[in-house]
C-alpha positions in Angstrom: 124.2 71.1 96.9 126.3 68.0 97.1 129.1 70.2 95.7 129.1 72.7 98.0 129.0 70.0 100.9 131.9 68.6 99.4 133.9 71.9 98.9 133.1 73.0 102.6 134.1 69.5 104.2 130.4 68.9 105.3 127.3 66.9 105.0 124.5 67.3 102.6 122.0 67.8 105.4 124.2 70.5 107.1 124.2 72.5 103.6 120.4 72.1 103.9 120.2 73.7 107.1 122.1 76.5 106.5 119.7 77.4 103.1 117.2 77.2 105.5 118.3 79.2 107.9 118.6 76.3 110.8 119.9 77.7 114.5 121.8 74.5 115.1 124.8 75.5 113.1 127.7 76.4 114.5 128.6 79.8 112.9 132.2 78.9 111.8 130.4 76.1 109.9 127.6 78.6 108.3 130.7 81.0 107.2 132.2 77.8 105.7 129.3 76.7 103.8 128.5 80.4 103.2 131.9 80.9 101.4 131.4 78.1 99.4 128.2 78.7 98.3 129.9 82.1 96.8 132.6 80.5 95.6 131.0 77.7 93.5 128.2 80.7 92.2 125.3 78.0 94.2 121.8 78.6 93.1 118.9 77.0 94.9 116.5 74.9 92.7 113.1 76.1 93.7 111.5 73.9 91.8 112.7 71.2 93.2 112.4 72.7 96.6 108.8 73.1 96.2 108.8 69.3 95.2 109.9 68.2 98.3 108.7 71.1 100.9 105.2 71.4 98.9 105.5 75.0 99.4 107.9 77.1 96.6 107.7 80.5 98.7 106.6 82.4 95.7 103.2 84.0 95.8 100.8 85.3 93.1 99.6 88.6 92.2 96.7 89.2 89.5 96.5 93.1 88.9 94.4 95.4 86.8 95.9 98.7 84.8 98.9 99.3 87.0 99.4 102.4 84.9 96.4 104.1 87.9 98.2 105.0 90.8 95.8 103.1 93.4 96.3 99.9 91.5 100.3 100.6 91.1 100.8 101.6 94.6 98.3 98.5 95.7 100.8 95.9 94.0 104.1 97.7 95.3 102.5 97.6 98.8 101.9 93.9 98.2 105.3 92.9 96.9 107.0 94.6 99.5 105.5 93.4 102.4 105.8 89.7 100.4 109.1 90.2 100.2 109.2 91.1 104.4 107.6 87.7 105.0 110.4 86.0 102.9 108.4 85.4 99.4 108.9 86.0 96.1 105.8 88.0 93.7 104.9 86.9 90.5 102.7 89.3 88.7 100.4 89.2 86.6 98.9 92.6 84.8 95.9 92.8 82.6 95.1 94.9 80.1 90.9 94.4 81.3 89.6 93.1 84.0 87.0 89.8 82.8 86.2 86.6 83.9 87.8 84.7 81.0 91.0 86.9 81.8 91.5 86.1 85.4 90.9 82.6 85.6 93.6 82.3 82.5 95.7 84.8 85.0 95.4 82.1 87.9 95.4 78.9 85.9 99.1 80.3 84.9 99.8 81.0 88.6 98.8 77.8 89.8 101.0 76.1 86.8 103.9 78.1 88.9 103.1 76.0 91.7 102.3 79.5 93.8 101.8 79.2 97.5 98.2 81.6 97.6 97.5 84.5 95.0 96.4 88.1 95.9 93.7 89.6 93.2 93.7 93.1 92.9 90.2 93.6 92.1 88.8 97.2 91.7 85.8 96.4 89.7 83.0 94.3 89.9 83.5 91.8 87.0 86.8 90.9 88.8 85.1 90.5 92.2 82.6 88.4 89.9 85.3 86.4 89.0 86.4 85.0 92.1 83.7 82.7 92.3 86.3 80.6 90.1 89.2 80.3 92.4 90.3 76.9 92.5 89.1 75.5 96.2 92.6 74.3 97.4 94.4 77.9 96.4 94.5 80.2 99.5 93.7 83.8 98.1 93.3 86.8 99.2 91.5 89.4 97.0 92.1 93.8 97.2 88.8 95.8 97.1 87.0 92.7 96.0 83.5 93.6 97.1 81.2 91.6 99.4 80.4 88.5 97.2 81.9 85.1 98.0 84.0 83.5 100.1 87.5 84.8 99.1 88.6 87.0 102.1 88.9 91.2 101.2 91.2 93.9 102.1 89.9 97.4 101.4 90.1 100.9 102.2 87.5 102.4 103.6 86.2 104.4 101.0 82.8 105.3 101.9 84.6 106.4 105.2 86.5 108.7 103.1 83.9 110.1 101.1 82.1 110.9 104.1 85.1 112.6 105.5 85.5 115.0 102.2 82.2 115.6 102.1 81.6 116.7 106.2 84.5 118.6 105.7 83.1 120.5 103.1 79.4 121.2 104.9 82.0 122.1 108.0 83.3 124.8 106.3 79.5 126.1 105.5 79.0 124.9 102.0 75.5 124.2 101.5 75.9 121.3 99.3 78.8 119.5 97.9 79.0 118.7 93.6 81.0 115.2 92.9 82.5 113.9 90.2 82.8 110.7 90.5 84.8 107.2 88.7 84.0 104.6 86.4 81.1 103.4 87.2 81.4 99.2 87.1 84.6 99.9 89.8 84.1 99.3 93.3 86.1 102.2 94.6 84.1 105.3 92.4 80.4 102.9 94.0 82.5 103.4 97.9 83.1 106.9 97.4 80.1 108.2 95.7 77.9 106.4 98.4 79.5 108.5 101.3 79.3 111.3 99.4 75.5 110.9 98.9 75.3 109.6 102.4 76.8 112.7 104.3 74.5 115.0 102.2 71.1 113.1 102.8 72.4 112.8 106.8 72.6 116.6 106.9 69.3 117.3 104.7 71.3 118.9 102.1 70.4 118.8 98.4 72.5 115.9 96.3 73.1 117.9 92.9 73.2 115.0 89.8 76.8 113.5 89.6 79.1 113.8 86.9 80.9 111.2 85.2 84.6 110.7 84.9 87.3 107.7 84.1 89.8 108.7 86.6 91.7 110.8 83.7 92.5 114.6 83.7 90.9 115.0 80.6 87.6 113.3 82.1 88.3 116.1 85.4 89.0 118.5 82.9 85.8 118.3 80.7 83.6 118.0 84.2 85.1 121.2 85.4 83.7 122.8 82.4 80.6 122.2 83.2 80.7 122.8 86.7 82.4 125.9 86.2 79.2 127.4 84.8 76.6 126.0 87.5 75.4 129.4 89.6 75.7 129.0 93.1 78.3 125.9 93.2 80.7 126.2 96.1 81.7 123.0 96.7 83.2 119.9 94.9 84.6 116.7 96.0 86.3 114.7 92.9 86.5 111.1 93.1 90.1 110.7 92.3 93.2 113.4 92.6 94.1 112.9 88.7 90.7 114.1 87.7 90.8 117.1 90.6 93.5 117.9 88.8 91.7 118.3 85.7 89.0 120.9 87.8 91.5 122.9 89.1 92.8 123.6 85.3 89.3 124.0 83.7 88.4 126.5 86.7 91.6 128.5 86.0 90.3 128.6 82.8 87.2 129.8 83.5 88.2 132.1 85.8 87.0 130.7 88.8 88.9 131.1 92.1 90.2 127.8 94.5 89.5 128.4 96.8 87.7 131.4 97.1 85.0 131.1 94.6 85.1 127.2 94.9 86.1 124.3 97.1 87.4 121.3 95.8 88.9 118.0 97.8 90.4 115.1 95.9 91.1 111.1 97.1 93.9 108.9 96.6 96.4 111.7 97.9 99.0 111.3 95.2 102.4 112.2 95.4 101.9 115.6 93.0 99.3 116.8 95.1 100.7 118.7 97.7 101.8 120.6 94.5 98.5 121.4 92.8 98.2 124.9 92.5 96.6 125.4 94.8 97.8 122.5 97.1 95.0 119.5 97.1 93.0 119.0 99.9 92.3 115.1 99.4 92.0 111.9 101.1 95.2 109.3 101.6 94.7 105.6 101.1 97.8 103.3 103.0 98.8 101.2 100.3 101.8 100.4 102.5 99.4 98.6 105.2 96.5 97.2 102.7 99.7 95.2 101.1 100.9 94.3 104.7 97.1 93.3 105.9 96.9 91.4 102.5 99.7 89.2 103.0 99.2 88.9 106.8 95.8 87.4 105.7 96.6 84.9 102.9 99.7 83.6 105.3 97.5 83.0 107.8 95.2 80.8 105.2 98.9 79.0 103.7 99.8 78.0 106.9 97.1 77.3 108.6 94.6 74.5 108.5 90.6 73.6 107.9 88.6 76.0 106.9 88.8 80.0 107.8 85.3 82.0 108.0 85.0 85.1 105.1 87.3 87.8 106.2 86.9 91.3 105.3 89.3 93.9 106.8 89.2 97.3 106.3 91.8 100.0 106.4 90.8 103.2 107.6 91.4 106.4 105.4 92.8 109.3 106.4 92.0 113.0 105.5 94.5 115.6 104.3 93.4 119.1 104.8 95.4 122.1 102.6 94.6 124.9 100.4 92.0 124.4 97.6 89.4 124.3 100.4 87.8 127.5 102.7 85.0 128.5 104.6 82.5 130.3 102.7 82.5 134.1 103.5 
């Protein structure tokens, strides 16, 4: 820095401001320190920043299979509304969710000298494992159930459950199948619940759920069996991965979507809209989960005291098209 002050015919402390961004420099002295920053090849030390400011503007990020779509479009909504508020991301991805595994995650984070962490935390040992956050490390945790004091952002997905499944009863379907998700994750628990919820609210029988891991294969091998229960109409699968895994065991099978069967997938994935048929499913906004996510831990960096348990939710929204009909 004391270079480029020196190359730009300025003090150390105007240098400073212009890093910073400061509105009490004149802009032909900004251009001049700007020029010389370039020429010299002037990197800041944000080490040392965070040193002296106590804040490094980097924030964490402790994510679970990023390989999922929900998980990988979770962190990108993250990082990119980080990035809006002027922060670097450092990520960490594990291979499986534990206790053990995220406080290693955030003991490296905090070794960083992070500013707050987000937790991406889908199932329920990871919402377990929150318990451990270090006291003085402002965190937010994404879909991290209802225990503890760490503040949650989640989708709403016994909202969007309960949409699938009205939708379904709407179209005269006198009960809805549903194969759900894994069964220790917080999502498949959200989904399955309005599911069951919108059936027993209507008096309508709730036929046995069947298991899946949010694979194909898993949607695959569930449509095989559903294919051959008499008098199914109606389906909602907990993911759009494993609908698509339905849709081909029906073709199979020769059953008809959606004449013979309805079927409604969640997530809304990008493919969807090209299932054959099309997907009717249920859209999660990443995009505003990572914005309400960082809008909440900034709120806890910069403020001060203590902040009462947060939990904001994110409404779903429901996509109607063509693998779903009224019964005739």
């Amino acid at each position: 820095m004391a270079d480029v002050a020196r190359a730009a015919g300025v003090s150390h402390q105007t240098v400073s401001r212009v890093l910073n961004d400061h509105p009490n420099v004149r802009a032909e002295t900004r251009a001049r320190v700007l020029a010389a920053i370039d020429r010299l090849g002037y990197r800041r030390n944000l080490l040392a920043r965070a040193l002296v400011t106590r804040h490094s503007r980097t924030l964490g990020v402790v994510s679970f299979d990023t390989a999922l779509y929900g998980p990988a479009s979770t962190v990108y909504g993250i990082e990119q509304a980080a990035r809006a508020a002027g922060y670097f991301v450092s990520i960490v991805s594990l291979r499986t969710i534990d206790q053990a595994g995220v406080r290693d995650a955030l003991d490296y984070l905090a070794g960083q000298s992070v500013d707050g962490v987000v937790v991406v935390a889908p199932q329920r040992s990871a919402a377990s494992a929150l318990a451990d956050l270090p006291r003085d490390l402002p965190a937010v945790a994404v879909e991290g159930g209802h225990e503890g004091e760490v503040p949650v952002v989640c989708v709403d997905q016994v909202e969007g459950a309960r949409l699938a499944t009205e939708h379904l009863l709407g179209l005269g379907h006198h009960t809805v199948w549903h194969v759900g998700g894994p069964s220790d994750w917080l999502e498949a628990e959200g989904r399955a619940e309005g599911w069951r919820t919108a059936l027993e609210a209507a008096g309508r029988p709730v036929p046995e759920p069947l298991p899946g891991d949010w694979s194909p294969r898993s949607g695959y091998l569930a449509g095989r069996v559903l294919a051959r229960e008499p008098g199914l109409t109606a389906v909602f699968v907990s993911n759009d991965q494993m609908a698509l895994g339905v849709l081909r065991a029906f073709s199979e099978e020769g059953v008809r979507v959606p004449e013979q069967v309805s079927v409604v997938g969640f997530d809304d994935i990008p493919e969807s809209a090209y299932f054959s048929p099309p997907l009717t499913t249920v859209r999660q906004d990443f995009g505003a989960v990572g914005r309400s996510s960082i809008e909440v831990l900034l709120r806890r960096i910069e403020g001060s005291g203590s902040f009462p348990r947060e939990r904001l939710v994110v409404p779903p929204e429901f996509v109607p098209r063509a693998s779903t009909s009224a019964v005739t």
